[in-house]
Backbone as CSV, one residue per row, in Angstrom:
resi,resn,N_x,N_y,N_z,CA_x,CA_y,CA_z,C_x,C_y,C_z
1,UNK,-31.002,40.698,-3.865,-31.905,41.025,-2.770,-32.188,42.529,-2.732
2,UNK,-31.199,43.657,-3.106,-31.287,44.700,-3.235,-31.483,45.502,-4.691
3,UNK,-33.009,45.155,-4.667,-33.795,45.546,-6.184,-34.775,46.145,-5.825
4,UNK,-35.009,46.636,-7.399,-36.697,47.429,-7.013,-37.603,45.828,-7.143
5,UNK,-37.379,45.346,-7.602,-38.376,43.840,-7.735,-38.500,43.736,-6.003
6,UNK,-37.840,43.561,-5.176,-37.672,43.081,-4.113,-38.738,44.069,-3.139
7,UNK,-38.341,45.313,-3.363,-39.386,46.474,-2.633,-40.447,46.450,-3.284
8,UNK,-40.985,46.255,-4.365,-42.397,45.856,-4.635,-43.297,44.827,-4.373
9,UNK,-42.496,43.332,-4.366,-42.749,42.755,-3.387,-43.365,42.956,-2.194
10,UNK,-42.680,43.496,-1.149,-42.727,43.915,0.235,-43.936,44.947,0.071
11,UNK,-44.165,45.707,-1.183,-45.364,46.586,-0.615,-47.111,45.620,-1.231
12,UNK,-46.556,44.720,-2.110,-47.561,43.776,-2.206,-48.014,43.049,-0.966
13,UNK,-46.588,42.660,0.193,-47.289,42.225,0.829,-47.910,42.616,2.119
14,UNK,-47.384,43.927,2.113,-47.471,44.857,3.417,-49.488,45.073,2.940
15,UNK,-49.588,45.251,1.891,-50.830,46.272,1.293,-51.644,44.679,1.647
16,UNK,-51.156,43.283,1.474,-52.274,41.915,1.422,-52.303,41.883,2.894
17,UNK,-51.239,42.341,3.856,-51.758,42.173,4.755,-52.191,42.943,5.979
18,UNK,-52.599,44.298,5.315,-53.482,45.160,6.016,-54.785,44.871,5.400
19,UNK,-54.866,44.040,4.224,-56.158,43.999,3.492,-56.880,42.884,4.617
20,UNK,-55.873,41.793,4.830,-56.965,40.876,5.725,-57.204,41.201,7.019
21,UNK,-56.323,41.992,7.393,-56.803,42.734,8.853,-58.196,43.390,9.377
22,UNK,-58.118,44.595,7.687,-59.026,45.012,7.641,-60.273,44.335,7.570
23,UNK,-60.193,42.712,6.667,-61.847,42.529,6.528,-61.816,41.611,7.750
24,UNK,-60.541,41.015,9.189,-61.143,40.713,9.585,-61.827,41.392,10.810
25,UNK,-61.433,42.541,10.737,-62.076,43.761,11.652,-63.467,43.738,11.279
26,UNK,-63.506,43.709,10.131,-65.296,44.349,9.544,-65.751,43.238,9.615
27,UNK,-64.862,41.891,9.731,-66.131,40.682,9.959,-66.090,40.274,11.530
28,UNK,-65.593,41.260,12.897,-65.315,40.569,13.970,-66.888,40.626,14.548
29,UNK,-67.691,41.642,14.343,-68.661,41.535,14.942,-69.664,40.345,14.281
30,UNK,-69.738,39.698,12.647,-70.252,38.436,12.403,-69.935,37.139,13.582
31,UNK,-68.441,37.531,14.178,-67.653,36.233,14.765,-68.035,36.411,16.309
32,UNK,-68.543,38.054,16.421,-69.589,37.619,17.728,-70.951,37.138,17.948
33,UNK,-71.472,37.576,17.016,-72.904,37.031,17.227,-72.684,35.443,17.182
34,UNK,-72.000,34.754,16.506,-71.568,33.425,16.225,-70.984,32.732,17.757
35,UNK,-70.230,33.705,17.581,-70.111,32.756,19.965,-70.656,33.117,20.898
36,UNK,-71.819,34.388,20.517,-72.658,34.056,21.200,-73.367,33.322,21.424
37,UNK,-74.072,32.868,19.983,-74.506,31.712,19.877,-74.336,30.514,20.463
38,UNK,-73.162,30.225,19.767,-72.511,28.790,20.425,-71.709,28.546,21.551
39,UNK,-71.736,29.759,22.570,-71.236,29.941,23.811,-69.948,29.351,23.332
40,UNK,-68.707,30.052,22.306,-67.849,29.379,22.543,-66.647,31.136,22.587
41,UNK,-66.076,31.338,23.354,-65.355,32.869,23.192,-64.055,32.453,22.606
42,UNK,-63.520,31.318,22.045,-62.762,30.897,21.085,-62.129,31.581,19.887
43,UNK,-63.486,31.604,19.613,-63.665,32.174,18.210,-63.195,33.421,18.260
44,UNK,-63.644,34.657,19.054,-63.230,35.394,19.099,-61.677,35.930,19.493
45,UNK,-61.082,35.141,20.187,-59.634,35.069,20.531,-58.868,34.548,19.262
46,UNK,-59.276,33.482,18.383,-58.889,33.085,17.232,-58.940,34.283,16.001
47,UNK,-60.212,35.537,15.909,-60.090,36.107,15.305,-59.256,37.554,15.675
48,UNK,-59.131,37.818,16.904,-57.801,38.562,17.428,-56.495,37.699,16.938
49,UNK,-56.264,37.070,17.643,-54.720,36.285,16.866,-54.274,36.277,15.005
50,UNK,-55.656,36.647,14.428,-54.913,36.557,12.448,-55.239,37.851,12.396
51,UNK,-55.951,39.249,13.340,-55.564,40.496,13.060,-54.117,40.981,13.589
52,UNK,-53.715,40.579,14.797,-52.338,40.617,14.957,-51.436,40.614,14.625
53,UNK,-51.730,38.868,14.232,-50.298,38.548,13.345,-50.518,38.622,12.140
54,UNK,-50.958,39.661,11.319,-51.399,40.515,10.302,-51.245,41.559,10.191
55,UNK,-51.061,42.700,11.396,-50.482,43.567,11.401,-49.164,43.852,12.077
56,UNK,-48.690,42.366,12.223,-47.339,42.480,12.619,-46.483,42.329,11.283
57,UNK,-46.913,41.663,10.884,-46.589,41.208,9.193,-46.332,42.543,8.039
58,UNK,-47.729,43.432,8.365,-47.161,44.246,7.516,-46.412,45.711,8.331
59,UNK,-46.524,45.526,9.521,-45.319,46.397,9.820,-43.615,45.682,9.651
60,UNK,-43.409,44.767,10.067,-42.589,44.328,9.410,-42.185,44.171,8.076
61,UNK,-42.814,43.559,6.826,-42.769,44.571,5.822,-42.379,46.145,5.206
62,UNK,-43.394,46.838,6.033,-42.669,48.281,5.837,-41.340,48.493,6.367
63,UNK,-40.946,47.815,7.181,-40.110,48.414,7.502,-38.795,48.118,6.452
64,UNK,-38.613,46.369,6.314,-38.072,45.814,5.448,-38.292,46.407,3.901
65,UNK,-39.286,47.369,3.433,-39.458,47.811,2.469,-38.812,49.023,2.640
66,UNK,-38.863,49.942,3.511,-37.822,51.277,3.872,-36.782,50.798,3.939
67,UNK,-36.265,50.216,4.402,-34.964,49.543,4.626,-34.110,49.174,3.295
68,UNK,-34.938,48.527,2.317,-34.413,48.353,1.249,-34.354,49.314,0.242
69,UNK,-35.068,50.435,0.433,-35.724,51.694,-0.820,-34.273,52.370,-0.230
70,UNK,-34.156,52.330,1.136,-32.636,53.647,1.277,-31.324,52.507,0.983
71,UNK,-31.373,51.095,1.470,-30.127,50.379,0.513,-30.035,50.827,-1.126
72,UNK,-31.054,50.770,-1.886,-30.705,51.041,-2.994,-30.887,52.407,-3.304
């Protein structure tokens, strides 16, 4: 568990999941015009909830990736 394999890992997944955060930031305003549309504000609460728990993910990660870079 205490490898460099293991901390590269963790920054693969810290880096995948600021990546989907990011595009779903740049796609939140597509996901408004869309409930506007369809009067549904769903959508938009649905696309808050996978930036969240997306950037909870990769802070957790980092940290678990610091954590392991000073174990070894």
């Amino acid at each position: 568990a205490f490898s460099e394999l293991s901390v590269r890992a963790l920054k693969i997944i810290k880096n995948c999941a600021i990546t989907i955060s990011g595009l779903y930031v740049a796609g939140m305003p597509l996901f408004y015009l869309i409930a506007e549309m369809d009067d549904a504000p769903g959508i938009i609460v649905i696309g808050m909830v996978v930036i969240f728990a997306s950037m909870v993910i990769a802070v957790f990660a980092a940290v678990l990736q610091r954590l392991l870079q000073e174990a070894i």
